[in-house]
C-alpha positions as CSV (number, residue, x, y, z in Angstrom):
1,X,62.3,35.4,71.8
2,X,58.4,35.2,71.2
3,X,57.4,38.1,71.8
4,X,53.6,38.5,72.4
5,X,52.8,40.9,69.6
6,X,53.5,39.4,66.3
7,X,54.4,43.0,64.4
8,X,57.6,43.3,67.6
9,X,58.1,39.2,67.3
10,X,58.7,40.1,63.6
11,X,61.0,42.9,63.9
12,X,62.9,41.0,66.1
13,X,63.6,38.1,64.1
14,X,64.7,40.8,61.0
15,X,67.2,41.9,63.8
16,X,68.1,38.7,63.9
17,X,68.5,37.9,60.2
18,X,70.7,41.2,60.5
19,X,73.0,39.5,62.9
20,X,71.7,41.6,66.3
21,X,71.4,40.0,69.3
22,X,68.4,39.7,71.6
23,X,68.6,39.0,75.5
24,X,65.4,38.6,77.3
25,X,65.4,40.8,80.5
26,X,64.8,39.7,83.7
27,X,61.4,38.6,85.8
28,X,60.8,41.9,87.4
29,X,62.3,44.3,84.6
30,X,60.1,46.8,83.3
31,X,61.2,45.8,79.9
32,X,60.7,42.5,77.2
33,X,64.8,42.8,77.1
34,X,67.2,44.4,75.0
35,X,68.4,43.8,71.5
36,X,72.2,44.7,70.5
37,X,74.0,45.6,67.2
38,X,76.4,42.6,65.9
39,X,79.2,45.3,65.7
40,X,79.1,46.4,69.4
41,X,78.3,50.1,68.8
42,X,77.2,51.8,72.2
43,X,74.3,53.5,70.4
44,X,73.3,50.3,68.8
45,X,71.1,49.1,71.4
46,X,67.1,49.0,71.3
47,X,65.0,48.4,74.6
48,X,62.3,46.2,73.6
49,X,58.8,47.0,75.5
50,X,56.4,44.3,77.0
51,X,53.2,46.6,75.6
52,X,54.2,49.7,73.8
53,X,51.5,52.1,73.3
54,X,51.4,51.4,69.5
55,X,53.1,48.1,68.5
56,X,53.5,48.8,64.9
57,X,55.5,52.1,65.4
58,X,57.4,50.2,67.9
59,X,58.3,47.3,65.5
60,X,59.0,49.8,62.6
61,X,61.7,51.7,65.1
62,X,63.5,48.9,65.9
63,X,64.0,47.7,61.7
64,X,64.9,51.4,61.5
65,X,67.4,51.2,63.8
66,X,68.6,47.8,62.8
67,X,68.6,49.0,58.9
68,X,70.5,52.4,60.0
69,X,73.4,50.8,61.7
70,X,76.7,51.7,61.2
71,X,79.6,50.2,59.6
72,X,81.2,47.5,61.9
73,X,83.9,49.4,64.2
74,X,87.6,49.7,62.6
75,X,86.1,49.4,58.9
């Protein structure tokens, strides 16, 4: 999961910590892969870009989304 920006590479491991899920996309995908909510809620799922346009707003969208996930499903 290294990602080559340390400000994403950071945000992913808080994900992590959070109990989300990372899977590393393919060789030809446009993406660095996808990172999934531990409660499997369909709209807790982040893309994770190779080289966003601003790194740092990338990296704080994805702790938003991991701090603004729901309650796990049937709770």
């Amino acid at each position: 999961m290294a990602h080559p920006n340390k400000h994403i590479r950071e945000a992913l491991e808080y994900g992590k910590l959070h109990g989300w899920r990372f899977e590393k996309a393919g060789g030809r995908a446009h993406i660095y892969g996808t990172i999934y909510c531990r409660h499997g809620h369909s709209d807790c799922l982040i893309f994770i870009h190779s080289t966003p346009r601003n790194p740092e707003d990338h990296a704080r969208r994805i702790r938003r989304k991991v701090d603004r996930c729901p309650n796990p499903i049937g709770a």
